[in-house]
C-alpha positions in Angstrom: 23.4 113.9 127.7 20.8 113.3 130.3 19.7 110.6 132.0 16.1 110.8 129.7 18.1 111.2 126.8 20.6 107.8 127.4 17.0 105.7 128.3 15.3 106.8 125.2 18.1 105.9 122.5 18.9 102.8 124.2 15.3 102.0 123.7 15.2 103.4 120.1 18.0 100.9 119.1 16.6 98.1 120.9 13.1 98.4 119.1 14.3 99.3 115.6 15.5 96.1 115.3 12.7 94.3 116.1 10.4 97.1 114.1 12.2 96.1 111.1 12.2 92.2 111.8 8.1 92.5 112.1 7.8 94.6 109.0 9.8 92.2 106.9 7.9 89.2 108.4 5.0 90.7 107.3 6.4 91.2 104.1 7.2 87.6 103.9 4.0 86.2 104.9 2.3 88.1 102.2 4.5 87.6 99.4 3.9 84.1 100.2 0.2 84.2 100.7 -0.2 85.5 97.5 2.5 82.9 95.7 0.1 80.4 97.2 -3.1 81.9 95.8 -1.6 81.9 92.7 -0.6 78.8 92.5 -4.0 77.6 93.6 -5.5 79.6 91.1 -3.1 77.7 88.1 -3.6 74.2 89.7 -7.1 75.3 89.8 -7.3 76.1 85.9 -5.1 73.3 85.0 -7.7 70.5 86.7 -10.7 72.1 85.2 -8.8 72.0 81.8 -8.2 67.9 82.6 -11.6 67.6 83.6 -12.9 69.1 80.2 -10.7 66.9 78.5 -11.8 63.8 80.0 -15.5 64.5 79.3 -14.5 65.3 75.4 -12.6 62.1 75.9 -15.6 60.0 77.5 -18.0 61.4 75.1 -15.9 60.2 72.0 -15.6 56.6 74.0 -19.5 56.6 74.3 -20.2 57.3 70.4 -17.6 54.9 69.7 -19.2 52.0 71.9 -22.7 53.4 70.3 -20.7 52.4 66.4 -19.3 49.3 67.7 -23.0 48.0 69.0 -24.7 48.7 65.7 -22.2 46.9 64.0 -23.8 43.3 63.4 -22.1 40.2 64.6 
C-alpha cells in the first residue's frame, strides 16, 4: 500500500461519516419543515372553521336581539 493509498482511505473514512451525518440532518430538517407546514395548514383550516362558526353564531344572536326588540313591553 502506498503512501497515496494510506492518505486517501484515511480520508475516505473520516468524511463518510460526516457525509452521512449531513445527509440525515438534512433529512431531518425537511421531514420536519414539512410536519410544520402541515400542521399550519390544519390549525389554519381549523381557525377559519371557528371563525365561520362564530359569524353563523353572531348572526343568529343579532335576529334574536331583532325578535326580542319587537316584542312589546
Amino acid at each position: 500500500m502506498t503512501l497515496t493509498t494510506a492518505v486517501f482511505l484515511v480520508v475516505l473514512a473520516a468524511a463518510l461519516p460526516l457525509v452521512i451525518f449531513i445527509i440525515l440532518t438534512v433529512w431531518v430538517v425537511r421531514t420536519v419543515t414539512s410536519a410544520r407546514r402541515e400542521t399550519a395548514t390544519a390549525i389554519d383550516g381549523s381557525n377559519q372553521l371557528i371563525v365561520e362558526h362564530l359569524r353563523n353564531i353572531i348572526e343568529r344572536l343579532d335576529r334574536i336581539e331583532t325578535q326580542l326588540n319587537d316584542v312589546p313591553e
